[in-house]
C-alpha positions as CSV (number, residue, x, y, z in Angstrom):
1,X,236.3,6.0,100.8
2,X,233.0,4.0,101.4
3,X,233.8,0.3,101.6
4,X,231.7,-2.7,99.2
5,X,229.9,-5.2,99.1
6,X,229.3,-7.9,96.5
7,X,225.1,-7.6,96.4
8,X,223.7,-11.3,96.4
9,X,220.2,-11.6,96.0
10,X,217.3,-14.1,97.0
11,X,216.1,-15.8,93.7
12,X,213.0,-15.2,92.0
13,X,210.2,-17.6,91.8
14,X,209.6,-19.9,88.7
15,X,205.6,-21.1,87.8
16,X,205.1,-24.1,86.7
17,X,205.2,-22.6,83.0
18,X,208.5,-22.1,83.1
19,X,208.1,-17.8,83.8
20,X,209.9,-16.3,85.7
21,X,208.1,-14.0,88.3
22,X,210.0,-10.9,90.4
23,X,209.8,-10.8,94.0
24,X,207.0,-8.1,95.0
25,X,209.6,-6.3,95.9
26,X,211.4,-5.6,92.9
27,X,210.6,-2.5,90.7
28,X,212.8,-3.4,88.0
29,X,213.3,-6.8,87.2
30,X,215.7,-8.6,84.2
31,X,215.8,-12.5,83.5
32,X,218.2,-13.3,80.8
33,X,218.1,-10.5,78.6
34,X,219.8,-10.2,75.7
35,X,220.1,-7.1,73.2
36,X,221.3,-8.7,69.6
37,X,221.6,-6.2,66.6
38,X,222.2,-7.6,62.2
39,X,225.4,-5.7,61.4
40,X,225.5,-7.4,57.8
41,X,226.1,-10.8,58.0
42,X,227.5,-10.7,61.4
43,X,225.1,-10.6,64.9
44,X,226.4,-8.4,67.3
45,X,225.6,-9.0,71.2
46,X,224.9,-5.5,72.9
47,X,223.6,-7.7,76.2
48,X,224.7,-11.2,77.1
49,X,221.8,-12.5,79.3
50,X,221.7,-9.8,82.0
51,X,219.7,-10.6,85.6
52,X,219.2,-7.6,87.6
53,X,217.4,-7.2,90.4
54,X,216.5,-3.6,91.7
55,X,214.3,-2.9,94.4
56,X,211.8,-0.3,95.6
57,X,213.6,2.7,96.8
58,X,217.3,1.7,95.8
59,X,219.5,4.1,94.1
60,X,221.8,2.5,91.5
61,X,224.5,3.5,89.3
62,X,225.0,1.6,86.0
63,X,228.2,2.1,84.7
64,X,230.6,0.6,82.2
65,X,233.3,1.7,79.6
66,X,232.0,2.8,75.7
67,X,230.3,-0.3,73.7
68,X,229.8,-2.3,77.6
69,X,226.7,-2.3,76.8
70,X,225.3,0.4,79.2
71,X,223.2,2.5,77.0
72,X,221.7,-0.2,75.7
73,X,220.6,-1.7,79.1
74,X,219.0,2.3,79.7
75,X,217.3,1.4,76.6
76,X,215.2,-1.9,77.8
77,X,215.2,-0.3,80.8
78,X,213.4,3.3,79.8
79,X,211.0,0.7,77.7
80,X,212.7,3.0,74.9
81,X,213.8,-0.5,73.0
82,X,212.7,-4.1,73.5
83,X,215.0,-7.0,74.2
84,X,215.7,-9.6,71.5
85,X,215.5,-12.3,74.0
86,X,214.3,-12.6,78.0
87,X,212.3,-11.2,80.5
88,X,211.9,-7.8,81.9
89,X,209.2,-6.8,84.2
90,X,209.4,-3.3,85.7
91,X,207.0,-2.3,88.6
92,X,205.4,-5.7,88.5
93,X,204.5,-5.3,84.9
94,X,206.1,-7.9,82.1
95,X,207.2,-5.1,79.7
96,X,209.5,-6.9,77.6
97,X,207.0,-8.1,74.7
98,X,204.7,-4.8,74.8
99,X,203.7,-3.7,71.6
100,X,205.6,0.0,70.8
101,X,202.3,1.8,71.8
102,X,202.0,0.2,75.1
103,X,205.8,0.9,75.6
104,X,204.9,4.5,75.2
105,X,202.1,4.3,77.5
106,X,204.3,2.7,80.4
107,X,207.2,5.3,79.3
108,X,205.0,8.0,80.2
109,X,203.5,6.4,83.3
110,X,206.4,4.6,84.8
111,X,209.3,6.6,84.0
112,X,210.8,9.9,84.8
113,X,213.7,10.8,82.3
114,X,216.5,13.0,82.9
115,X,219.0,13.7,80.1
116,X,222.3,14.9,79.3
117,X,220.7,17.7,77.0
118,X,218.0,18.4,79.0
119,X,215.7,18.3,75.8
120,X,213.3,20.9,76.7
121,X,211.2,22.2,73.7
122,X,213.3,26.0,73.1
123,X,209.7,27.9,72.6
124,X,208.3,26.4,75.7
125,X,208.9,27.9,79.1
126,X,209.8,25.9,82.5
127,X,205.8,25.4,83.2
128,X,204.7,24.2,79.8
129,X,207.9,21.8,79.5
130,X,206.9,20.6,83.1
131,X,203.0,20.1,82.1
132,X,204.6,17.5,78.4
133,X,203.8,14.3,80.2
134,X,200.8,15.2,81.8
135,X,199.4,16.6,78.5
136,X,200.3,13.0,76.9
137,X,198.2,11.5,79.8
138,X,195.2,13.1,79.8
139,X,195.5,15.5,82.3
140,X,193.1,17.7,82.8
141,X,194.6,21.5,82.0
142,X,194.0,23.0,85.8
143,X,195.4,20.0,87.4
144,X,198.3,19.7,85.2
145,X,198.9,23.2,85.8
146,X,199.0,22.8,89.7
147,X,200.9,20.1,89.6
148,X,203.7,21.0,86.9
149,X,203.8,24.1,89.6
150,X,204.2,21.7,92.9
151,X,207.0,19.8,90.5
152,X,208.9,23.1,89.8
153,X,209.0,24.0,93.3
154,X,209.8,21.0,94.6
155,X,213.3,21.6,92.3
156,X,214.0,25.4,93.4
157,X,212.8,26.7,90.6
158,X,209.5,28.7,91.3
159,X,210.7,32.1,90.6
160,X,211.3,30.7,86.9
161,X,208.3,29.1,86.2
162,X,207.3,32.0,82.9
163,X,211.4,31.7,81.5
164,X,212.5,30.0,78.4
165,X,215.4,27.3,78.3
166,X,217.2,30.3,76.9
167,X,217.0,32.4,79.5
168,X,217.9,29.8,82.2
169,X,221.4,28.7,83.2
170,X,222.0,25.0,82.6
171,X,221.8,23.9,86.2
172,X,218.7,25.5,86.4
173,X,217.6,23.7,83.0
174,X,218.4,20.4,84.6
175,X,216.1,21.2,87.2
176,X,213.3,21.7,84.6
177,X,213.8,18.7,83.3
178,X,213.9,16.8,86.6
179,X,211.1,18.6,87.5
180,X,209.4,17.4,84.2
181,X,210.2,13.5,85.6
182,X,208.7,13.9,88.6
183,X,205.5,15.5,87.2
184,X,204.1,11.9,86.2
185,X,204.8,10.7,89.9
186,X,206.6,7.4,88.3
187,X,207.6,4.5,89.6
188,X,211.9,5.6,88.8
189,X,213.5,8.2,87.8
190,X,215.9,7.0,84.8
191,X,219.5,9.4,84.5
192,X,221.6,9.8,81.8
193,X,224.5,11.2,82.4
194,X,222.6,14.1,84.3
195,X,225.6,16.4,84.6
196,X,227.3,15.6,82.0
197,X,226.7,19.1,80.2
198,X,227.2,21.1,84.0
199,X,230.1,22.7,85.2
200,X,231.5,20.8,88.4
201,X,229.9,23.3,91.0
202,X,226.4,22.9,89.2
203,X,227.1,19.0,89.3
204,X,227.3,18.9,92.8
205,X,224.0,20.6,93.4
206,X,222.1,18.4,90.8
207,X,223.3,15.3,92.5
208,X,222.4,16.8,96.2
209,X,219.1,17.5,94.4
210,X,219.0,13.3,93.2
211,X,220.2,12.2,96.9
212,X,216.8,14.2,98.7
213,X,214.4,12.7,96.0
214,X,215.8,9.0,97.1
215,X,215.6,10.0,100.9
216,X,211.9,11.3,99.6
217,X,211.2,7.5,98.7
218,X,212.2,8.0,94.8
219,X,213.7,4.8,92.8
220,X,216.4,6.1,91.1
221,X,218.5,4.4,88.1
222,X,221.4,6.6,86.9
223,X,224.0,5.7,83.9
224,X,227.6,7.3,84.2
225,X,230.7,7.0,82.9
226,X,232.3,8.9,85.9
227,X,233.2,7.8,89.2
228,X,232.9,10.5,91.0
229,X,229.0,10.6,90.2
230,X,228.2,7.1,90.7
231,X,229.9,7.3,94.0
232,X,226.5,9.6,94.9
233,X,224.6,6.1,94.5
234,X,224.0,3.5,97.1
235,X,225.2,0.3,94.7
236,X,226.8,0.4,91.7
237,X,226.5,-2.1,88.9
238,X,229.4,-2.5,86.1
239,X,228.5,-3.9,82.6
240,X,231.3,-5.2,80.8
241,X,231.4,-7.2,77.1
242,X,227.6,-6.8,77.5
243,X,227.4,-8.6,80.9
244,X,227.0,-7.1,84.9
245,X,231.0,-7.8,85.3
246,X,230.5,-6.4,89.3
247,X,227.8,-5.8,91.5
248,X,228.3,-3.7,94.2
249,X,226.1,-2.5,97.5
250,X,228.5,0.5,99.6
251,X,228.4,0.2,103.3
């Protein structure tokens, strides 16, 4: 078994406003954030002032038991929510008081999702599902078309370009949608629980599929209950009570 590291980091600079600033070499970058929901008459603290520090070209595992706090992290981080309090700059970019529209805009420029379900559109086959984002940014049709193509090769899946989600195996659905997150050319790829609807043998090749796209220069983020897939990352990160309890580089 690979042996660990605590991961300490240099510290950011502060300007003479009192901002923080990330290192230009951080892609994702978290100062204090905190994550507080109204249940009632009671707050409830999803995220207890979280600093984290990922760089360029790191591929990180977030892990942590139910109600850690995980998911929501994946949230602020996939600009899919907005912290209640702190800083969060991703790719040099202060995202954490964007307005929802801008969120969407840097959702669709910065980030490449991959989900547990897949959540390809059923009527839509591999190229079309591949070409969503680019659609959303303007794309123009024979460009997106080329390179929804380049994306689907780049996964193994050029012989399925014309199929349906039905009529492709779940592996091979994975790869659609990983396809799909590369399309954009982002600055990370964001996983949820990527083989968590895979059998074990189909698991394997998705995460072979994750470990070439890092040595291709990819930033990758991937949230997982499971050991045995956050062991395919270089560092893992546990969130515990809504804090990072561990932080760990492997040698």
């Amino acid at each position: 078994m690979a042996t660990a590291e605590v991961l300490h980091m240099s510290s950011p600079s502060t300007s003479s406003l009192g901002i923080v600033a990330p290192p230009a070499s951080s892609m994702i970058f978290t100062d204090d954030l905190w994550k507080t929901y109204e249940m009632g008459s009671e707050q409830v603290h999803a995220l207890r002032g979280v600093n984290l520090r990922i760089e360029r070209n790191e591929y990180v595992a977030i892990m942590g038991p139910s109600g850690s706090g995980k998911s929501t992290l994946m949230n602020l981080i996939g600009c899919l929510d907005s912290p209640s309090k702190g800083q969060y700059w991703l790719n040099q970019q202060q995202v954490s008081e964007l307005t929802d529209d801008d969120l969407a805009r840097i959702r669709n420029k910065e980030i490449g999702f991959v989900f547990q379900t897949f959540n390809l559109l059923a009527r839509a086959t591999a190229l079309h599902n591949c070409e969503l984002p680019l659609i959303y940014a303007g794309v123009p049709a024979e460009e997106r078309v080329e390179r929804a193509k380049q994306a689907l090769i780049s996964v193994g899946m050029e012989s399925r370009m014309s199929h349906k989600p039905n009529e492709l195996s779940g592996g091979q659905r994975q790869r659609v949608a990983i396809a799909r997150a590369l399309v954009n050319r982002p600055s990370i790829i964001l996983a949820d629980e990527p083989t968590g609807n895979l059998d074990s043998q189909t698991g394997v090749e998705i995460m072979a599929l994750f470990d070439r796209l890092h040595s291709e220069g990819n930033t990758i983020v991937l949230v997982t209950h499971e050991h045995d897939i956050a062991e395919y990352a270089h560092r893992i990160v546990f969130i515990k009570d809504g804090v990072i309890a561990r932080d760990e580089r492997k040698k």
